[in-house]
VOBA-1610 file (N, C-alpha, C; in pm, whole numbers, padded with zeros to 5 digits, always signed):
BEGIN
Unk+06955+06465-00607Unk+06827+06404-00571Unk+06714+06481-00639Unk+06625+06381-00703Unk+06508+06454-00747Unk+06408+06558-00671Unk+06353+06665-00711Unk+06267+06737-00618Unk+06130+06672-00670Unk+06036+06751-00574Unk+05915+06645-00584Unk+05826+06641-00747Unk+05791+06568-00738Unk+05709+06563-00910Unk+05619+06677-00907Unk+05609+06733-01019Unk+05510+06838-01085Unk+05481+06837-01164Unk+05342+06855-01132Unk+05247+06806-01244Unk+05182+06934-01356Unk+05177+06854-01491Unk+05155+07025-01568Unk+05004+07044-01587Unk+04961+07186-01620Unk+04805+07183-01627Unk+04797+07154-01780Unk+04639+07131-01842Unk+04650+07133-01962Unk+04706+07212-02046Unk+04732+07338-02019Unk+04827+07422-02122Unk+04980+07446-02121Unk+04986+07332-02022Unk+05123+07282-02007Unk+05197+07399-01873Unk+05114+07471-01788Unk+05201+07508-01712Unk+05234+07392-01597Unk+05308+07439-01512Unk+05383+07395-01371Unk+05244+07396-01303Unk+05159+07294-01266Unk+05098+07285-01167Unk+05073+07196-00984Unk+05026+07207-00934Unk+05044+07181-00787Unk+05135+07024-00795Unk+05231+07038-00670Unk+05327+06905-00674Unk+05245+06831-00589Unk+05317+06721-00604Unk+05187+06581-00564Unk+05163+06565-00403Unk+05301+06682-00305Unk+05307+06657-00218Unk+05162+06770-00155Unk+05165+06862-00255Unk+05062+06946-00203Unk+04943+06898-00203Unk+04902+06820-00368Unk+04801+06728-00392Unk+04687+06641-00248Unk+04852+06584-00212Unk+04801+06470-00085Unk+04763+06528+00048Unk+04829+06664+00069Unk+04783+06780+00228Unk+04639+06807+00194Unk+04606+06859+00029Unk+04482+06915+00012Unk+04366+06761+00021Unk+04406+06702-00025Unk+04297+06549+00049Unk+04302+06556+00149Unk+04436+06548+00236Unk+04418+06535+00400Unk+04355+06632+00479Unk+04331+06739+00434Unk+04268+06838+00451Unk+04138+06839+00445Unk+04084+06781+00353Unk+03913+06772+00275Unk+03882+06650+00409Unk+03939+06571+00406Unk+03908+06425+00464Unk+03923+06445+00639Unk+03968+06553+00637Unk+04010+06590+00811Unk+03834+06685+00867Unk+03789+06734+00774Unk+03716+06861+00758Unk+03585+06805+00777Unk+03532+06702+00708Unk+03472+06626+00677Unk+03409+06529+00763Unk+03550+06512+00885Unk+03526+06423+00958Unk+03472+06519+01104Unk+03544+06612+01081Unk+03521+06741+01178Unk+03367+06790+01163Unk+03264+06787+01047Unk+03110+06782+01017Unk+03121+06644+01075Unk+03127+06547+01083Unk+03045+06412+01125Unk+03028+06472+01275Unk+03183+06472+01349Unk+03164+06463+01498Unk+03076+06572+01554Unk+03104+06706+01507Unk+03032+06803+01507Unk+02824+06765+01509Unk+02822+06699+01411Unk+02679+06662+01385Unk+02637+06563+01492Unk+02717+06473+01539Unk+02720+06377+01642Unk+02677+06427+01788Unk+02785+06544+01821Unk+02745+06585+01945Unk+02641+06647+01983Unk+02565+06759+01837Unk+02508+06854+01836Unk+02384+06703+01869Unk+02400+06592+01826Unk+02255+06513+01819Unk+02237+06475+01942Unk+02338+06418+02015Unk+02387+06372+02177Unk+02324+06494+02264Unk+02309+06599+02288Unk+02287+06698+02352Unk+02171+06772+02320Unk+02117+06765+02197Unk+01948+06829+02181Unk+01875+06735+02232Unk+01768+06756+02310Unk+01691+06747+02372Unk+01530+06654+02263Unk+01531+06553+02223Unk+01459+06473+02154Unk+01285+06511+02180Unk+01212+06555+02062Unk+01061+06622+02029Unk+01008+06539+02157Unk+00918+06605+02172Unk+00813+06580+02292Unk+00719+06521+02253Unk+00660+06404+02276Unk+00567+06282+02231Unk+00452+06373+02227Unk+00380+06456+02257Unk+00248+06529+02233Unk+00289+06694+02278Unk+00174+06743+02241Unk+00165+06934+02236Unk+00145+06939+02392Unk+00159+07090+02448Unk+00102+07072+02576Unk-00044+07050+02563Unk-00104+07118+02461Unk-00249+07057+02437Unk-00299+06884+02470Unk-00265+06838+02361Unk-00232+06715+02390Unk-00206+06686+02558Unk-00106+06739+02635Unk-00066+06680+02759Unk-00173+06700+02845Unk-00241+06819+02792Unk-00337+06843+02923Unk-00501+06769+02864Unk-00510+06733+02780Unk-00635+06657+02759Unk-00592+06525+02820Unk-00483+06481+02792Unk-00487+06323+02818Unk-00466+06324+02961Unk-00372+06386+03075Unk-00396+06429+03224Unk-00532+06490+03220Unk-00627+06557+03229Unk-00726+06545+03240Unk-00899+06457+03251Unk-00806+06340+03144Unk-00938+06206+03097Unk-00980+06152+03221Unk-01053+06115+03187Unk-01167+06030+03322Unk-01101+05923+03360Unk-00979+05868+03288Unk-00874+05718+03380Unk-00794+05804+03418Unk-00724+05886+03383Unk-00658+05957+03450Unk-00646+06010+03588Unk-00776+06098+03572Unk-00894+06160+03685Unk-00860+06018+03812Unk-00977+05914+03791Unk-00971+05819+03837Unk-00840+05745+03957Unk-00719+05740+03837Unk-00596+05710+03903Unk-00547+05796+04019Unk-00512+05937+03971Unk-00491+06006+04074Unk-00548+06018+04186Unk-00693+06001+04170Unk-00812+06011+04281Unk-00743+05909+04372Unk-00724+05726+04347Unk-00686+05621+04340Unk-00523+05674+04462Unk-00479+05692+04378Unk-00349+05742+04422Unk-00339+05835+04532Unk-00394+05926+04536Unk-00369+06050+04624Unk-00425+05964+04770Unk-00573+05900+04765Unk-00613+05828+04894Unk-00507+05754+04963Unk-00459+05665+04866Unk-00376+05522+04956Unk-00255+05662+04982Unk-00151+05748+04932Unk-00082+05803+04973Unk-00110+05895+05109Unk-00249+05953+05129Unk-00291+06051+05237Unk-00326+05910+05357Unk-00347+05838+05303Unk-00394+05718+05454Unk-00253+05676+05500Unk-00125+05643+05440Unk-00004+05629+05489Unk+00015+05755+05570Unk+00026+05869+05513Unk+00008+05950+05631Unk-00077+05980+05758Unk-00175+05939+05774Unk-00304+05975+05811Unk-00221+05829+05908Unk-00184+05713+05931Unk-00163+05610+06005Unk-00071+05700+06114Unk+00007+05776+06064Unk+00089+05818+06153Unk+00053+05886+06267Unk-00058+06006+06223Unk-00113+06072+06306Unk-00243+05957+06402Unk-00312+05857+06330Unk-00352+05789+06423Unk-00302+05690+06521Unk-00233+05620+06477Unk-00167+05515+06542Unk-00053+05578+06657Unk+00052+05681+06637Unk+00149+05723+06702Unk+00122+05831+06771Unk+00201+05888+06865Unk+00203+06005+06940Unk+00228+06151+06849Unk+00305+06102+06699Unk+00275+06234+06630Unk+00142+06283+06555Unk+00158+06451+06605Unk+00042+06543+06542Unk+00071+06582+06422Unk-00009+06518+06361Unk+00006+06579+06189Unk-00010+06752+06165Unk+00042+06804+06117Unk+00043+07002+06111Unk+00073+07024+05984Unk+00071+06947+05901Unk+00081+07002+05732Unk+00100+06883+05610Unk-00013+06887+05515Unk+00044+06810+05416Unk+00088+06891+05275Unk+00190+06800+05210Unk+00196+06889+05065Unk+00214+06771+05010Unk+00123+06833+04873Unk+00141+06694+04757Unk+00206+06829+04657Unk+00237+06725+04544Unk+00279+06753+04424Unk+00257+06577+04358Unk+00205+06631+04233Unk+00167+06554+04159Unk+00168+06631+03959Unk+00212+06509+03918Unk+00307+06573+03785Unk+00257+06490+03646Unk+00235+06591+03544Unk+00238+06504+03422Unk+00319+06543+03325Unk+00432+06489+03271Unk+00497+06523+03180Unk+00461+06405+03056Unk+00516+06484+02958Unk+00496+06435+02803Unk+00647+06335+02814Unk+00587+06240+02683Unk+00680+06120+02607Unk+00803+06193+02559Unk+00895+06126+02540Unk+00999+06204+02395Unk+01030+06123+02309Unk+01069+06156+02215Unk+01095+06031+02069Unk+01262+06050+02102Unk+01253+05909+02016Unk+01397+05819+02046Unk+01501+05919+01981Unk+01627+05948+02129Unk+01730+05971+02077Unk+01812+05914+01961Unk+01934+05993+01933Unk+02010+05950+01803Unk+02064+05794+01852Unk+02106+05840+01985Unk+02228+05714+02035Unk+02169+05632+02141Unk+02138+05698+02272Unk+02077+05639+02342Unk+01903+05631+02400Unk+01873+05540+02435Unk+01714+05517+02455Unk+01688+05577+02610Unk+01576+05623+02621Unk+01523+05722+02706Unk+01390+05681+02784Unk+01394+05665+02944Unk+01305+05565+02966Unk+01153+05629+02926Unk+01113+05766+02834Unk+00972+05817+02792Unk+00980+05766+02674Unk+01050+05727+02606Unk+01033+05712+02450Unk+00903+05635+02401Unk+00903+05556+02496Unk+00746+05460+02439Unk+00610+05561+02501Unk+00629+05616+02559Unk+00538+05737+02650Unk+00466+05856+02579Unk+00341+05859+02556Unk+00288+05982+02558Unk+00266+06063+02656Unk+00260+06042+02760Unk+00250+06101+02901Unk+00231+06011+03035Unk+00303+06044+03115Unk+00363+06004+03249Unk+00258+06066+03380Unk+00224+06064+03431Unk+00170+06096+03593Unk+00231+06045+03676Unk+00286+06081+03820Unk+00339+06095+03906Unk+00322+06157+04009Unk+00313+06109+04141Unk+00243+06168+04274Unk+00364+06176+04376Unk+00360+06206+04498Unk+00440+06249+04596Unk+00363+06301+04704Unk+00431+06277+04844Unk+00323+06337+04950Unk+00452+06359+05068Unk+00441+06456+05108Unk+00560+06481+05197Unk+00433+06565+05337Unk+00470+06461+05471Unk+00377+06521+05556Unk+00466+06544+05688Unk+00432+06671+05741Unk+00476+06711+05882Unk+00448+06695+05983Unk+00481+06655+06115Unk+00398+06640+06254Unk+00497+06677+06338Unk+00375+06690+06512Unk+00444+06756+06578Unk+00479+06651+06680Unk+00575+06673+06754Unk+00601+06579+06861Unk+00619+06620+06974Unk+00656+06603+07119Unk+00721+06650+07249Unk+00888+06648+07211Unk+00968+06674+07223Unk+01097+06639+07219Unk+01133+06570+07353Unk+01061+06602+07510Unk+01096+06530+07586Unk+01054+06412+07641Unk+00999+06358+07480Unk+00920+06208+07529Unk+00998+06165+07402Unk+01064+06194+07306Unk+01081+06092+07206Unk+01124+05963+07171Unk+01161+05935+07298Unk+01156+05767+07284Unk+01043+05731+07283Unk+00940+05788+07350Unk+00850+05736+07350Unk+00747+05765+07217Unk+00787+05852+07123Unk+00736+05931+07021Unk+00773+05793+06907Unk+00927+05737+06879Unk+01013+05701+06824Unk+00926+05496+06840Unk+00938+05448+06969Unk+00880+05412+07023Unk+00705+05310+06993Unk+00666+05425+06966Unk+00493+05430+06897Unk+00494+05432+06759Unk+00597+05451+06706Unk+00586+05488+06566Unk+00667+05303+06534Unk+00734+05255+06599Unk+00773+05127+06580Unk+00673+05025+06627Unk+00586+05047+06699Unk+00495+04923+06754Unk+00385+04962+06663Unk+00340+05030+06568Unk+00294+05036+06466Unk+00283+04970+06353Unk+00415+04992+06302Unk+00537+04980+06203Unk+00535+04761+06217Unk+00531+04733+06327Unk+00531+04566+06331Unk+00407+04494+06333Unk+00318+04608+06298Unk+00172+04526+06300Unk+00129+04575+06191Unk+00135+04687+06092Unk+00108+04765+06011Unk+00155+04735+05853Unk+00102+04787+05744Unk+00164+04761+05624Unk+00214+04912+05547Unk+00178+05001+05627Unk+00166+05199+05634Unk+00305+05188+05639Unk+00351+05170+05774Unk+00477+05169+05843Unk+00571+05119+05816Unk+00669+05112+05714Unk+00778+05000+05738Unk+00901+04988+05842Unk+00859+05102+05959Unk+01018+05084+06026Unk+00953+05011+06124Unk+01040+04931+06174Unk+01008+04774+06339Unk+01107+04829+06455Unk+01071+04751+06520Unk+01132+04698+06632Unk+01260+04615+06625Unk+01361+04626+06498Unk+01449+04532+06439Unk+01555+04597+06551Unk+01697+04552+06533Unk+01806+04554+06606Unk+01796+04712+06628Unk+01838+04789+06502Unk+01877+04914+06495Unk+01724+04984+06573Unk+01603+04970+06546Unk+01502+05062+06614Unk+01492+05044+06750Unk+01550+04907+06813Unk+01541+04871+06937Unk+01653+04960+07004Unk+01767+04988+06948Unk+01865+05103+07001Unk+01852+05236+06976Unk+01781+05289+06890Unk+01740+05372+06868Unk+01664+05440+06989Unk+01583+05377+07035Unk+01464+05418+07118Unk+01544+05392+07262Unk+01672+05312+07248Unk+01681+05286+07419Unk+01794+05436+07391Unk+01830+05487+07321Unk+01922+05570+07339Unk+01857+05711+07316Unk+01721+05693+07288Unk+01674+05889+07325Unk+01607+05851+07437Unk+01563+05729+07488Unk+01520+05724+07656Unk+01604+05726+07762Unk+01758+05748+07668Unk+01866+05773+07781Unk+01928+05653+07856Unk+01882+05536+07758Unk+01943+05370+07816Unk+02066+05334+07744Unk+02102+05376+07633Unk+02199+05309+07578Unk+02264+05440+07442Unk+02375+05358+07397Unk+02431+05451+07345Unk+02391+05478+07191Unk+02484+05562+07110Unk+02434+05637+07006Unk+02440+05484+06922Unk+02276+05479+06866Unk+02334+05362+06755Unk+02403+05325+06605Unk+02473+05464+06597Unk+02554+05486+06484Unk+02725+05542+06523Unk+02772+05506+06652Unk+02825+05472+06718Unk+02906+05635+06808Unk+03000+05645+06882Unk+03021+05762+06952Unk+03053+05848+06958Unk+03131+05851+06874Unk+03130+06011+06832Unk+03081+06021+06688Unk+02971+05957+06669Unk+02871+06004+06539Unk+02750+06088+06620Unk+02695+06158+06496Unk+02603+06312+06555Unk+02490+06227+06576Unk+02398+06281+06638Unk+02246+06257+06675Unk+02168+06197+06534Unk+02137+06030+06576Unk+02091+05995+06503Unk+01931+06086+06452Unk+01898+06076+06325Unk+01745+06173+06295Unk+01668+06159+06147Unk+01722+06012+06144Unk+01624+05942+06028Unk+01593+05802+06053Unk+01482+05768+05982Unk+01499+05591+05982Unk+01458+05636+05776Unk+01488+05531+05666Unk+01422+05531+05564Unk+01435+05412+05566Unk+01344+05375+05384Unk+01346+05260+05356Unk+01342+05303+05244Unk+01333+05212+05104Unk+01296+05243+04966Unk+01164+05347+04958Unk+01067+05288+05034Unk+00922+05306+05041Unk+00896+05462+05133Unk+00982+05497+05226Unk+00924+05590+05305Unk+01104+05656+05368Unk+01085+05808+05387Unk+01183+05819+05451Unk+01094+05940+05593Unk+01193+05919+05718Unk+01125+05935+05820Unk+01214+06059+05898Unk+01219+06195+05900Unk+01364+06275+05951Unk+01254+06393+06056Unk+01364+06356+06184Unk+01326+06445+06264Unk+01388+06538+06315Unk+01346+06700+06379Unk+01461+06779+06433Unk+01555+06672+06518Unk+01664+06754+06540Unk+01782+06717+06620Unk+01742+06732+06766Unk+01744+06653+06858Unk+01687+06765+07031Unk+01824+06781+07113Unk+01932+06747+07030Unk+02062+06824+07120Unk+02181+06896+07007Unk+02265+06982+07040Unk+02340+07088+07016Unk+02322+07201+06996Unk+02207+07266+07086Unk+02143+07413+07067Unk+02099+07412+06979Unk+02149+07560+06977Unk+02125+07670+06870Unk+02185+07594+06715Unk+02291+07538+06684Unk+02323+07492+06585Unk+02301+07353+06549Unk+02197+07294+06641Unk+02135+07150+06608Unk+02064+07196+06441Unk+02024+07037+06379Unk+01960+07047+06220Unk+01841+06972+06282Unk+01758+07093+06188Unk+01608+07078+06178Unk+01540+07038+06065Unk+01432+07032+06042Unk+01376+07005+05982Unk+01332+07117+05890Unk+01335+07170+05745Unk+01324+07242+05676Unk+01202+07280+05606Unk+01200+07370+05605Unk+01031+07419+05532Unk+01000+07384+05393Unk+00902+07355+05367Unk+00846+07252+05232Unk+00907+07326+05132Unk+00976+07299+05010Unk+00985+07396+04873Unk+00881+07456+04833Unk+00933+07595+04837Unk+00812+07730+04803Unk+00807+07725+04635Unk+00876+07636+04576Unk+00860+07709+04418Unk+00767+07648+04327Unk+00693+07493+04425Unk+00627+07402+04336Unk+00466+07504+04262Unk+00472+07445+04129Unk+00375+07519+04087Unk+00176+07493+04057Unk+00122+07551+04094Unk-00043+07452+04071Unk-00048+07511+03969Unk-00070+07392+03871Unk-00057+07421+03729Unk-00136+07292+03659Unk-00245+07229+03722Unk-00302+07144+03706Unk-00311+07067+03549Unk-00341+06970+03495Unk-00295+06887+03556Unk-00115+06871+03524Unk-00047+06970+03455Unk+00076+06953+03419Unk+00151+06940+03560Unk+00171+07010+03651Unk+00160+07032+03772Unk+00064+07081+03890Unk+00041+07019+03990Unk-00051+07006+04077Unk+00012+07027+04242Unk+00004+07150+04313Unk+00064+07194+04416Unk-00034+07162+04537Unk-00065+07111+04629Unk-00161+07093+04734Unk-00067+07121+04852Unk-00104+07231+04941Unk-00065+07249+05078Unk-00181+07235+05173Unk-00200+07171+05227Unk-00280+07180+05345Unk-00256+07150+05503Unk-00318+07255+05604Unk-00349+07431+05597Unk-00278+07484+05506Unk-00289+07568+05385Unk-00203+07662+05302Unk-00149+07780+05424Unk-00146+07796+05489Unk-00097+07879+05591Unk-00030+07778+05706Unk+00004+07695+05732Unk+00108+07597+05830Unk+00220+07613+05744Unk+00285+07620+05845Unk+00413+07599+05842Unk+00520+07522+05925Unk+00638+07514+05917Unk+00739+07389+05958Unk+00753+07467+06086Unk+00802+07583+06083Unk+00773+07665+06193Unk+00700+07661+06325Unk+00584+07736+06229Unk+00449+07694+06344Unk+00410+07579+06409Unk+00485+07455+06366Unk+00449+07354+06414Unk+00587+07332+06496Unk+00674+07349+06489Unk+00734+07351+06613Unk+00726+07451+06717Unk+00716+07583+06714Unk+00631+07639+06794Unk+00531+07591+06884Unk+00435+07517+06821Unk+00343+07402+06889Unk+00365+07329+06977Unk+00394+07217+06871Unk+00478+07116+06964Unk+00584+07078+07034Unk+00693+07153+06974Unk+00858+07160+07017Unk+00992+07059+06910Unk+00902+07001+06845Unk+00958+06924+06785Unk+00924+06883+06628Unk+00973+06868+06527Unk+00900+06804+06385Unk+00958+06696+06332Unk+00873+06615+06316Unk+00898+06509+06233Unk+00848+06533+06086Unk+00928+06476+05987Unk+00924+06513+05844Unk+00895+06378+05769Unk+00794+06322+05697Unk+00761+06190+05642Unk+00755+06256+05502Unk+00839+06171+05418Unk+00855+06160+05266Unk+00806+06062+05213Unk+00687+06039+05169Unk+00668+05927+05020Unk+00724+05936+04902Unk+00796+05870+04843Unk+00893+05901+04696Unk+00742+05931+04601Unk+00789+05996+04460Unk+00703+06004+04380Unk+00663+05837+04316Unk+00514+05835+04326Unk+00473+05733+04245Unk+00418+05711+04133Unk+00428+05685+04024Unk+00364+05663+03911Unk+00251+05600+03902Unk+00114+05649+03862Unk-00011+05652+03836Unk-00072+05595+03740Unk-00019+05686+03606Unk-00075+05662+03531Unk-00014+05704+03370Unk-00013+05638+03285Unk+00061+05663+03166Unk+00008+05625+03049Unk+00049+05716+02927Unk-00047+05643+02840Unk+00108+05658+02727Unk+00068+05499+02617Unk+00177+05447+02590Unk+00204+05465+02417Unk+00258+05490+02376Unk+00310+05584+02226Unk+00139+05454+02112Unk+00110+05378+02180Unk+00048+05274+02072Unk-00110+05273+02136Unk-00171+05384+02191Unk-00242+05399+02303Unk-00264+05346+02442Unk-00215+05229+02435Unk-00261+05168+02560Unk-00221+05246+02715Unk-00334+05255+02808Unk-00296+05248+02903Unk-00210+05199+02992Unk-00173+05259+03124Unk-00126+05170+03269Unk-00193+05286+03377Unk-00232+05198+03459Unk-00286+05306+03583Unk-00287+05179+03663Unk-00311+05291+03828Unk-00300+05225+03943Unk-00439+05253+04008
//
């Protein structure tokens, strides 16, 4: 049987056989492909340029529509809170905002990114504390639903689930997430979420947790508001005996769009 072909160089020696020939392509062509994927992932995983400088970020969060929006924004968010403390039996004892502007990014390699059309984003949030009795909270729970059915602040009612709710911390009926589930201690909705201490299993009942200490006032990139800056989740149960915890999700304000145009609220 023949051995493999060999090929001669121009001066006629013995040079590489054809079988080696075809490894050293498969080789080049393997290598090659190993730079594509390589280049692929490295593009998938960097982090796509930032639509403006922080310069840039903080002039355009700063502008007078800007200004405006937030102003806009921060009111209707502090009056949703502000309903609670009027309308219901809870005492308001602390607000914290955070409110945010981040920069656009330019279009990834592969996939699209909901800033890409974005030079900058604004975004608000309002998370407020109050105090309650713990040995009235049906009746706490209660007030905050006969509100809630006349109100546009409020979205939790008098529906099936709030109607058991309230007969079962007044001690009428049973747990409405059924019996051996733990102490019901939220209502949410898309729009609002509503969490209160626990008022049974001692010492190892769940409470309500103290605001995140790390947010930064860093205006307008970030914007930290505590008020009292000295209240705490603490002190207000101390107070009252009890806390209720109200979350507004972050809302978007105001944005300005890679072709200038505005959006604000």
């Amino acid at each position: 049987m023949p051995g493999p072909a060999v090929l001669l160089d121009s001066d006629g020696r013995a040079g590489r056989t054809t079988l080696e020939r075809q490894l050293s392509m498969r080789k080049s062509v393997w290598g090659s492909l190993a730079v594509v994927v390589l280049f692929a992932v490295s593009a998938c995983s960097t982090t796509p340029d930032r639509a403006v400088s922080e310069k840039q970020l903080r002039k355009l969060g700063e502008s007078g529509q800007a200004v405006q929006a937030r102003e806009r924004t921060e009111k209707r968010l502090r009056d949703v809170a502000r309903a609670y403390a009027d309308g219901t039996p809870l005492s308001l004892g602390l607000v914290v905002i955070h409110d945010v502007c981040v920069p656009g990014s330019g279009p990834g390699w592969f996939f699209q990114q909901k800033t890409d059309n974005l030079k900058i984003a604004c975004s608000m949030n309002i998370t407020a504390y109050y105090g309650a009795d713990p040995k009235h909270m049906g009746d706490a729970l209660d007030g905050i639903l006969t509100v809630g059915d006349h109100s546009r602040s409020i979205p939790f009612t008098h529906d099936d689930h709030g109607n058991r709710l309230v007969a079962y911390y007044r001690g009428h009926g049973p747990n409405p997430q059924g019996p051996q589930a733990a102490e019901p201690t939220q209502l949410a909705t898309s729009r609002q979420t509503l969490t209160w201490d626990a008022t049974r299993g001692g010492a190892s009942r769940r409470l309500v947790e103290e605001p995140y200490a790390g947010l930064v006032n860093d205006p307008p990139v970030s914007r930290a508001v505590r008020e009292p800056k000295a209240a705490t989740v603490a002190g207000i149960r101390k107070r009252y005996g009890l806390v209720f915890k109200l979350e507004l999700p972050y809302e978007d304000y105001y944005a300005v769009l890679k072709n200038g145009q505005t959006k604000s609220k």
